[in-house]
C-alpha positions as CSV (number, residue, x, y, z in Angstrom):
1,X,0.0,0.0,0.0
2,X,1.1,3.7,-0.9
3,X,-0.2,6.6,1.0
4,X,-0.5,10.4,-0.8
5,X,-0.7,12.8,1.0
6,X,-2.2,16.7,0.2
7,X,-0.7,19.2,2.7
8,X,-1.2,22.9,3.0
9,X,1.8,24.1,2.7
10,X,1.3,27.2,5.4
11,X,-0.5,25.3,8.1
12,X,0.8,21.4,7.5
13,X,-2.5,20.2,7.5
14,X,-3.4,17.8,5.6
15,X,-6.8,18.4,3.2
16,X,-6.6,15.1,1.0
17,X,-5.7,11.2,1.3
18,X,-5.6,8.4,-1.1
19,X,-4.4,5.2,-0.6
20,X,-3.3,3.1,-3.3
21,X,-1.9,-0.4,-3.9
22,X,2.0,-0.2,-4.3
23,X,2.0,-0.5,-7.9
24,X,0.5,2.7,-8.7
25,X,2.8,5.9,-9.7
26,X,2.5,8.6,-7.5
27,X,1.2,10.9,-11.1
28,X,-1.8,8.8,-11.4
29,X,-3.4,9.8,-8.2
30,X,-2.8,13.9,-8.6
31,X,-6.1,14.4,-9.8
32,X,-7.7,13.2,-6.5
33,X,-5.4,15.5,-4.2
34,X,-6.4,18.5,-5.3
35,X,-9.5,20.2,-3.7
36,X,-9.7,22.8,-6.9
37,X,-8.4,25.9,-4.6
38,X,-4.5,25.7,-5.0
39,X,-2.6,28.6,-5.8
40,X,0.6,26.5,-6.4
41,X,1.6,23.0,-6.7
42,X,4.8,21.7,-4.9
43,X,5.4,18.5,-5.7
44,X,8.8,16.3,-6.3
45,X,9.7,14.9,-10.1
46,X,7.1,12.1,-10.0
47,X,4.5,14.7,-10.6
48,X,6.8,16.5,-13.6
49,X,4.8,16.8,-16.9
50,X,1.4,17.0,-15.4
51,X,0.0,20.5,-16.5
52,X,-3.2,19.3,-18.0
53,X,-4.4,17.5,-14.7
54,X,-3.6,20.9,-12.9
55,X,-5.5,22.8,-15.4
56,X,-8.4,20.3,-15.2
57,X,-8.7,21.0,-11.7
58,X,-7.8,24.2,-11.0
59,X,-6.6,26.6,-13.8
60,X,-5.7,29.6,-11.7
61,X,-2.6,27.1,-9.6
62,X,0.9,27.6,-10.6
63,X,3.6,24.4,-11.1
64,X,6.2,24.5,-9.1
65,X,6.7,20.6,-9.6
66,X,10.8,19.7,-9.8
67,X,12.7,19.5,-12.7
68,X,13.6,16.2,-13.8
69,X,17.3,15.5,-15.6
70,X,17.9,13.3,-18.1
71,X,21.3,11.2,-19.3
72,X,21.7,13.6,-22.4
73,X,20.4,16.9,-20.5
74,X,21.7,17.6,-17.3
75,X,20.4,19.7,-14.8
76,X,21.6,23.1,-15.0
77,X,23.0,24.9,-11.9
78,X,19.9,27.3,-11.9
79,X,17.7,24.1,-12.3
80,X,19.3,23.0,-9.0
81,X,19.6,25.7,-7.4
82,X,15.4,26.3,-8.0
83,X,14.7,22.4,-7.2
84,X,16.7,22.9,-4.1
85,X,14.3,26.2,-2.8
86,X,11.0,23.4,-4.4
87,X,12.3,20.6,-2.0
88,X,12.4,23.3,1.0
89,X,8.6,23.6,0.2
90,X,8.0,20.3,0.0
91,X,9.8,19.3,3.4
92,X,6.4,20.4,5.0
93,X,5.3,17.5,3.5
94,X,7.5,15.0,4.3
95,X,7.2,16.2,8.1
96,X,3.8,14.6,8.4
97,X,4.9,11.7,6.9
98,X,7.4,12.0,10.0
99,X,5.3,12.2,12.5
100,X,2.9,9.6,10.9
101,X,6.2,6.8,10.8
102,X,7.5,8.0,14.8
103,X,5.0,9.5,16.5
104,X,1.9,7.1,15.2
105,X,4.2,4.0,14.3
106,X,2.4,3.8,10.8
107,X,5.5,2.5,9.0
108,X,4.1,-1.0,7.7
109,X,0.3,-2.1,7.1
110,X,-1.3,-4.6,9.7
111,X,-4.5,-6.0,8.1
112,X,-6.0,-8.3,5.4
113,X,-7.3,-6.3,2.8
114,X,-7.4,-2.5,1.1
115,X,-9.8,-1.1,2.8
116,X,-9.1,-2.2,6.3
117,X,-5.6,-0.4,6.0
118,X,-7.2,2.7,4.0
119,X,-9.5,3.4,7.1
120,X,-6.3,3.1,9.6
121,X,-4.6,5.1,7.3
122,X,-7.3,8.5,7.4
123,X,-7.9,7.7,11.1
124,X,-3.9,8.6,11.9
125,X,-4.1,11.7,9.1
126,X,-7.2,12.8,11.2
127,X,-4.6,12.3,14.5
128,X,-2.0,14.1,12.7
129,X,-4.2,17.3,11.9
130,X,-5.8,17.4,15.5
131,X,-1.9,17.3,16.9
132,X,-1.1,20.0,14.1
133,X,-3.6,22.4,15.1
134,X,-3.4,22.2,19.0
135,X,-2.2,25.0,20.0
136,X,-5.2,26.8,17.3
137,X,-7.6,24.6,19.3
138,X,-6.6,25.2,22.6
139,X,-6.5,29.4,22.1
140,X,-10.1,28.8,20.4
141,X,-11.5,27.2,23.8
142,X,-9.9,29.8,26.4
143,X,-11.2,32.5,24.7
């Protein structure tokens, strides 16, 4: 199983989920992360050459997807230098996926069947956002 993840990229939380057998590219499942109000897309070279999906579901978001090099075109240093700033973005990202593997111990999948390991999987991005937005929570009920 492969979990995707949408995060907001200011507040961490996460706003979309979709689980997927292993076998799946990362690309195919774009479509259903995106709740139609991006501004920008962050996302690492999996996601490269997917302009039309982005238009499809929100034509005002920018790409800020990674560059992708090739064995007869190299990265330039500017090319690096802007993926480098992208995967500074992205980190935000990969933080919940932290605190998902250490915190919440999901690292490997414990039961029989898709949908089984799909519902443990939203009930620990549910944790994650609560956890996220604690402090937000806790100055909402003293006032």
């Amino acid at each position: 199983m492969k979990a995707h993840i949408g995060v907001d990229s200011k507040t961490k939380l996460i706003h979309s989920v979709a689980a997927t057998p292993a076998h799946v590219h990362d690309s195919q499942v774009l479509g259903g992360l995106l709740h139609g109000e991006e501004t920008r897309l962050w996302g690492d070279s999996a996601y490269a050459g997917q302009q039309s999906v982005l238009k499809d579901n929100d034509p005002k978001a920018k790409d800020y997807t990674q560059v992708k090099g090739a064995r007869h075109r190299k990265l330039t240093e500017q090319d690096k230098a802007k993926n480098r700033h992208k995967s500074k973005v992205r980190a935000k990202v990969e933080h919940v996926f932290h605190i998902m593997q250490r915190q919440y111990g999901f690292t490997k999948v414990r039961f029989k069947g898709p949908g089984k390991n799909a519902n443990h999987l939203f009930a620990h991005c549910a944790l994650i956002n609560l956890m996220l937005s604690k402090k937000q929570l806790l100055r909402l009920s003293v006032a």
